[in-house]
C-alpha positions in Angstrom: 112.5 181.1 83.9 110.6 178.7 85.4 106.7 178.5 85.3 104.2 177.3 88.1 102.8 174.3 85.7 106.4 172.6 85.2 106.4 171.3 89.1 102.4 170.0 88.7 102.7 166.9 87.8 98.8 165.7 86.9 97.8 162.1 86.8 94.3 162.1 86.1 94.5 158.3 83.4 92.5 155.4 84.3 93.2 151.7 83.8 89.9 151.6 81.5 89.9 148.2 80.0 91.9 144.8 79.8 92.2 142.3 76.5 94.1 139.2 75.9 93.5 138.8 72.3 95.7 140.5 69.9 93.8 140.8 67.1 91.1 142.5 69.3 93.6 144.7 70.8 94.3 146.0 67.5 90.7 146.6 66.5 90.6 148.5 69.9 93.9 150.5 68.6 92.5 151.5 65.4 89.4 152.7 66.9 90.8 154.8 69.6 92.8 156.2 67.1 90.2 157.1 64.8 88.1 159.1 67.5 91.3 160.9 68.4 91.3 158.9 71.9 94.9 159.2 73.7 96.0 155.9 75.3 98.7 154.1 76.8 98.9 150.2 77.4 101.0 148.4 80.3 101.1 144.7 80.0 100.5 142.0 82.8 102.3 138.7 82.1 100.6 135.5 83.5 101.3 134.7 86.9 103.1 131.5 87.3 100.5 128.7 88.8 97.6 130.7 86.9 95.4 128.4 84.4 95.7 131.2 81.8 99.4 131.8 80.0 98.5 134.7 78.0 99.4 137.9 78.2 97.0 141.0 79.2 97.2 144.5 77.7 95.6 147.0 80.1 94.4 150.4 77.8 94.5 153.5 80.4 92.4 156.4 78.5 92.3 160.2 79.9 89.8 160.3 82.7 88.5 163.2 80.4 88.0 161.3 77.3 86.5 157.8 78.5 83.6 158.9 77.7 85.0 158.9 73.7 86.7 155.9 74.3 83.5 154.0 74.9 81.8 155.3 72.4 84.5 154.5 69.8 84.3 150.4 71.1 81.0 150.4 71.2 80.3 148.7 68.2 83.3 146.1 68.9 81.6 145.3 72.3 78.4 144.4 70.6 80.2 141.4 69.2 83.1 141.2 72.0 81.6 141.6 74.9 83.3 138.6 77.0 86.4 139.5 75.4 86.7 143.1 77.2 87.2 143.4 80.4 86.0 147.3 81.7 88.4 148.1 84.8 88.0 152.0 85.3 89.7 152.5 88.1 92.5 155.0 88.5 96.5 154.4 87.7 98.2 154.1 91.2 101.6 153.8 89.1 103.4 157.1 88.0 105.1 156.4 84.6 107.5 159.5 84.8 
């Protein structure tokens, strides 16, 4: 028997922020973790004539739990505030 939630499909994540550096990225990880923050990261590879050749992770939060999110970086942004880029904007990609 089929219910009415198994055809709603909801996609309520947003692309919250972007880092280059791995060793942040993993500060970021253990943080979101910690505060019991849900996340998935997509990846954005250099574009070919760009001056930068490293590799982007893109974090995309809950809409419902950014709020959490920044609070749990809040103390890596005070030292790594260039380092972060905030995107919040909403995930025009379905992953499933």
């Amino acid at each position: 028997m089929e219910t009415a939630y198994q055809k709603v499909k909801v996609h309520n994540e947003v692309e919250w922020c972007e880092v280059a550096d791995p060793e942040l990225k993993a500060e970021i990880e253990k943080s979101l973790l910690k505060n019991g923050v849900s996340y998935f990261i997509t990846w954005v590879k250099p574009k070919l004539f760009s001056g930068d050749k490293r590799e982007k992770c893109i974090f995309c939060v809950n809409a419902l739990q950014k709020e959490r999110a920044d609070e749990a970086i809040k103390p890596l942004c005070e030292n790594q505030e260039n380092d972060i880029r905030f995107l919040n904007k909403k995930v025009e990609r379905s992953y499933y």
